[in-house]
N, C-alpha and C positions, 0 to 999 in steps of 0.2 A: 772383632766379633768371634773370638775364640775359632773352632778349628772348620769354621764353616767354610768352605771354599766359595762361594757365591756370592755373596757378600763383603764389598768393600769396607775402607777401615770405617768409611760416614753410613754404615749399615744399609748401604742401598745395595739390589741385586743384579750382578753384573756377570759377565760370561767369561768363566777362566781363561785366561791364557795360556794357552799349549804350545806354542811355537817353539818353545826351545826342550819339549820335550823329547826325546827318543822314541824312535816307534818300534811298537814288540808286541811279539802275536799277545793276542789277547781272547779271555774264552768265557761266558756267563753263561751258569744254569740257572735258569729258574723253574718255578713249580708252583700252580693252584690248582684249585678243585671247585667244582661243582655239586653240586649234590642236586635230588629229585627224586619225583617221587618213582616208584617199581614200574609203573607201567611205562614211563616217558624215558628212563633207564634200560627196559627189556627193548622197546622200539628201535631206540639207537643202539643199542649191540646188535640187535637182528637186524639193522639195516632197512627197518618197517614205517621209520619215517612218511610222510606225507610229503615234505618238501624235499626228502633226497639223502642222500650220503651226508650227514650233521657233522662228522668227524673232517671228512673229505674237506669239505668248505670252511668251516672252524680252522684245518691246518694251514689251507690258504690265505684266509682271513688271517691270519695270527702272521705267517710270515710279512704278510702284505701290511700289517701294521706296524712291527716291528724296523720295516723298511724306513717307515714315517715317523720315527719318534722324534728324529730334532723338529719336526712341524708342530708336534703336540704339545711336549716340554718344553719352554720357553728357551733355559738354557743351555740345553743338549745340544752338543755339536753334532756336524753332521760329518759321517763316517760311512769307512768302503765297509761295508757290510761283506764278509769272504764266503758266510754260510749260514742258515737257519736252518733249524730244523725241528718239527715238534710233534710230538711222541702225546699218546693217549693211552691211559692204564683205567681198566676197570677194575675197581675197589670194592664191590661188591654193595650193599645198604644202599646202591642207590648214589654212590659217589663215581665220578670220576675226576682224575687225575689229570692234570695237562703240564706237559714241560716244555721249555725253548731253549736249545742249547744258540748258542750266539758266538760266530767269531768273527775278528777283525785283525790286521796287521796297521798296528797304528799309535797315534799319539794319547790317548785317552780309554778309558774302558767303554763293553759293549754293555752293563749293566742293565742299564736303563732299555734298551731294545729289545731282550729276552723278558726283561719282567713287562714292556709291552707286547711282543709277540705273544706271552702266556694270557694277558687279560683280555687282548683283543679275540683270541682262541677261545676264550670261555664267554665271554657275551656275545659270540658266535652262536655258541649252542645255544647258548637261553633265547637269543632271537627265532631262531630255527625251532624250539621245541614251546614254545610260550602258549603255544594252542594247547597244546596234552596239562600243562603245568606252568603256573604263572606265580607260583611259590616256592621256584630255583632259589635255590643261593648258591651266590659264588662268595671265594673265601680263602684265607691261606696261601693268598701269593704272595713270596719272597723268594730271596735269593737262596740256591742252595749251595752254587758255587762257584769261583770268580778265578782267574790266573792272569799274567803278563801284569805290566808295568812294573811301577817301581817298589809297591807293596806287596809283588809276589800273588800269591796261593793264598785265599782266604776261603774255609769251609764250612757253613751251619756243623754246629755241632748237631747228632742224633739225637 
């Protein structure tokens, strides 16, 4: 099945095995966005919410997701998570930015758990702000940058 690691040779979906891998720190950014309208944008910067600090809760939601991602993805191993952390940037038009940086010391990357930390972070806030604006879009989550194992450093280009 060409270079799909998931998939065995009879194309069924099976869970890698890592046990004779080596373990090395390992580090995942990821990044999406939100977008909304002026007003449900001006509320959450000013903190004017109705249900509370949106950021605040978003970041906990997000690491507490991120926590859970072998639960969601089937074939995700589960891993010592060493750090979360996720950062919010206002963009101005009505966007914001949300990031998960993710590390681990271990057999396998933390990919998968920073781009859930970022998605769970951002239907956070659309949960929290859905009364103001029920025509959120979220959008643009991907990897922005990866280190440790055996492929090294991998970077989105600009």
């Amino acid at each position: 099945m060409g270079d799909f690691t998931h998939f065995n040779q009879a194309g069924e979906a099976w869970m890698v095995d890592i046990s004779e891998k080596v373990d090395t720190k390992r580090e995942a950014i990821a990044s999406g966005m939100i977008s909304m309208s002026d007003e449900c944008y001006e509320k959450i910067k000013e903190g004017t919410m109705k249900k509370g600090d949106v950021l605040g809760v978003a970041r906990i939601a997000g690491i507490m997701g991120a926590k859970k991602t072998s639960e969601l993805i089937p074939l995700c191993h589960t891993i010592p998570i060493t750090k979360i952390e996720i950062d919010f940037h206002f963009l101005g038009n009505g966007k914001i930015e949300a990031r998960c940086c993710a590390k681990t010391t271990g057999k396998t990357g933390i990919e998968m758990e920073a781009l859930t930390g970022v998605s769970v972070a951002l239907l956070t806030i659309y949960d929290m702000c859905k009364a103001i604006d029920r025509g959120m879009e979220i959008g643009s989550i991907h990897l922005m940058k990866k280190s440790g194992g055996k492929s090294g450093i991998w970077e989105r280009e600009k």
